[in-house]
C-alpha positions in Angstrom: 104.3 -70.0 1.5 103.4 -66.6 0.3 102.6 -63.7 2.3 101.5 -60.2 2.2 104.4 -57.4 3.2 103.1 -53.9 4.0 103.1 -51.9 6.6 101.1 -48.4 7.9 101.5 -46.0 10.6 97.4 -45.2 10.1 95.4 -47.8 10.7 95.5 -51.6 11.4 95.2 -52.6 7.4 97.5 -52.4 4.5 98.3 -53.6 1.3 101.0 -54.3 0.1 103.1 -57.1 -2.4 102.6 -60.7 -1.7 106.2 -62.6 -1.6 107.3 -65.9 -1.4 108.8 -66.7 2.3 112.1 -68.2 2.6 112.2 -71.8 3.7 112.5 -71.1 7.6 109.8 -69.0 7.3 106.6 -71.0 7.7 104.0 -68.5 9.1 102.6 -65.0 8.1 102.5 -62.5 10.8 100.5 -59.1 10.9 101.8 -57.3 14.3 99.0 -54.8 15.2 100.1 -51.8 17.0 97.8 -49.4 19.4 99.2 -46.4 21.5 95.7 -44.7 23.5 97.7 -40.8 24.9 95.2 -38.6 26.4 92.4 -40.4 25.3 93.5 -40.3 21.6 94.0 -43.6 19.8 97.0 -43.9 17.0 97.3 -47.5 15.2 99.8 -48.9 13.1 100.3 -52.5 11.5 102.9 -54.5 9.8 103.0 -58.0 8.2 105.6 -59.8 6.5 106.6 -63.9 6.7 107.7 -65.1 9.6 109.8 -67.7 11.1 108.8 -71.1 12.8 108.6 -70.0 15.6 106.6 -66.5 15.7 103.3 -67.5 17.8 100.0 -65.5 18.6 101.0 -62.8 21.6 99.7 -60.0 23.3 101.9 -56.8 25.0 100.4 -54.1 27.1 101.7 -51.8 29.3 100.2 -48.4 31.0 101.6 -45.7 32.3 99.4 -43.2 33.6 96.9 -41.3 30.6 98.9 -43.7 28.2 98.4 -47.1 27.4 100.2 -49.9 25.2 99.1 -52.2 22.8 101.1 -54.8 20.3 99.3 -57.9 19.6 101.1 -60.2 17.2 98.7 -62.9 14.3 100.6 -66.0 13.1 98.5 -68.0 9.9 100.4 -70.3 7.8 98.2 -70.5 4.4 98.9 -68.6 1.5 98.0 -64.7 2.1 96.6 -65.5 4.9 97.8 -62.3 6.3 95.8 -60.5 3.7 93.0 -58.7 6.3 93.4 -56.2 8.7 95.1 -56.5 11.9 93.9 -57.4 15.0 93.5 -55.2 18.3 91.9 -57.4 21.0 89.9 -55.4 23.6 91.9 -54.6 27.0 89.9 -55.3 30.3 90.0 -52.3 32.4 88.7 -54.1 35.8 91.4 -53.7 39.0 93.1 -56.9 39.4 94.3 -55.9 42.8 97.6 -55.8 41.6 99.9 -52.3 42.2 103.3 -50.7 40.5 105.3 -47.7 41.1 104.3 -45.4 38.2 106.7 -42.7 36.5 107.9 -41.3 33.4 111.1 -38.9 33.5 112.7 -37.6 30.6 116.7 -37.4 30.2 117.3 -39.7 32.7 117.8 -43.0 33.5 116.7 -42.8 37.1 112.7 -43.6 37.6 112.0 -43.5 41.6 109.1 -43.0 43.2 106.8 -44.0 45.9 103.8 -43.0 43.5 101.7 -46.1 42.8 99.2 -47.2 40.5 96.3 -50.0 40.1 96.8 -52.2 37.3 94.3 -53.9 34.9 93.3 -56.9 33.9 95.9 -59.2 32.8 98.4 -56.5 33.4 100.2 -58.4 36.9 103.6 -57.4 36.6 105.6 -54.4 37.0 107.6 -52.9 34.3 111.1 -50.7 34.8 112.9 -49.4 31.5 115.4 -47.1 30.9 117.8 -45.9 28.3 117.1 -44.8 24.7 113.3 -45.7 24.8 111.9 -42.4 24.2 110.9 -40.8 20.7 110.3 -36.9 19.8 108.8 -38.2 16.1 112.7 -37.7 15.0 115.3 -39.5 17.0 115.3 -41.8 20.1 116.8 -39.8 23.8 117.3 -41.1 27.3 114.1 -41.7 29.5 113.0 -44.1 32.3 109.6 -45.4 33.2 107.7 -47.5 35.8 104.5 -49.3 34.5 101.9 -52.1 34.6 102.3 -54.4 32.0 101.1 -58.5 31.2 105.1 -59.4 30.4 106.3 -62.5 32.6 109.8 -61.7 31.3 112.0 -59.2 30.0 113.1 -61.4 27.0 109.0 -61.1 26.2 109.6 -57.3 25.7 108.7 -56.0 21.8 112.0 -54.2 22.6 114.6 -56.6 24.0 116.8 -57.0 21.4 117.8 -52.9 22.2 119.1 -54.4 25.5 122.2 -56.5 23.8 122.5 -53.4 21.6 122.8 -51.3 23.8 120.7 -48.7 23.5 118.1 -49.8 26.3 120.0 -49.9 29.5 117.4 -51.8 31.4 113.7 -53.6 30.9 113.3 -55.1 34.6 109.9 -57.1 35.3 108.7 -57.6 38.8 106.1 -58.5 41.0 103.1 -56.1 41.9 103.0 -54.6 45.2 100.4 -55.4 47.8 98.4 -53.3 50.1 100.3 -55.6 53.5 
């Protein structure tokens, strides 16, 4: 199998050189990124060969005037990772579902009786804390409370930081209800 590998910060297409996978790696994937801050949309992309089993997946998560967006494309032909990237439209209708909602910088305490109405298939709460936030530089200490569609922490883009270490916590729970 051959596949393309490129990635952008500026847009959801690149191109890039096509190479042959290894043998465990039976799929191309393109992973679409979206970040939406104040109403200002930034999109990135990546694609590369991928392993058995990558499948087709959707992250969001929203916090306030930010929301979320990585939405992973498995294909298993030759280049078949060769167009751009996907970004599947987000539903923005209440689903009755609520979650505490902050963001606090240098720290890794996030409390708050604040809450938010969450979207679509966003049910779950979200809770991380620990190196998760960037200045365009390095990574520092912050903690947040969203909405997000993740049934799991294991799910999260960014679970692997856990067993390293530099994400303290990614907690999923239920939404909160009006009783």
């Amino acid at each position: 199998l051959e596949c393309v590998h490129c990635s952008s910060t500026v847009g959801t297409d690149c191109s890039g050189q096509v190479k042959s996978c290894t043998d465990d790696q039976t799929h191309c994937q393109t992973i679409t990124s979206e970040l939406i801050k104040d109403g200002r949309a930034t999109r990135g992309v990546f694609k590369f060969c991928a392993a058995a089993e990558a499948q087709n997946w959707i992250h969001r998560e929203e916090l306030l005037t930010t929301f979320f967006q990585l939405e992973i494309q498995i294909c298993n032909t030759d280049n078949c990772n060769q167009g751009p990237g996907q970004i599947t439209p987000r539903d923005n209708t209440p689903n009755g579902v609520k979650c505490k909602q902050c963001y606090v910088e240098h720290s890794e305490v996030c409390d708050t009786e604040e809450t938010t109405e969450c979207t679509g298939d966003m049910n779950k709460c979200l809770f991380m804390s620990g190196l998760v936030c960037n200045d365009g530089t390095d990574y520092y200490v912050c903690a947040q409370r969203v909405c997000t569609n993740l049934a799991s922490p294991e799910q999260h883009p960014f679970y692997f930081e856990v067993t390293a270490g530099n994400i303290q916590k990614i907690e999923i729970t239920e939404g909160i209800s009006d009783a």
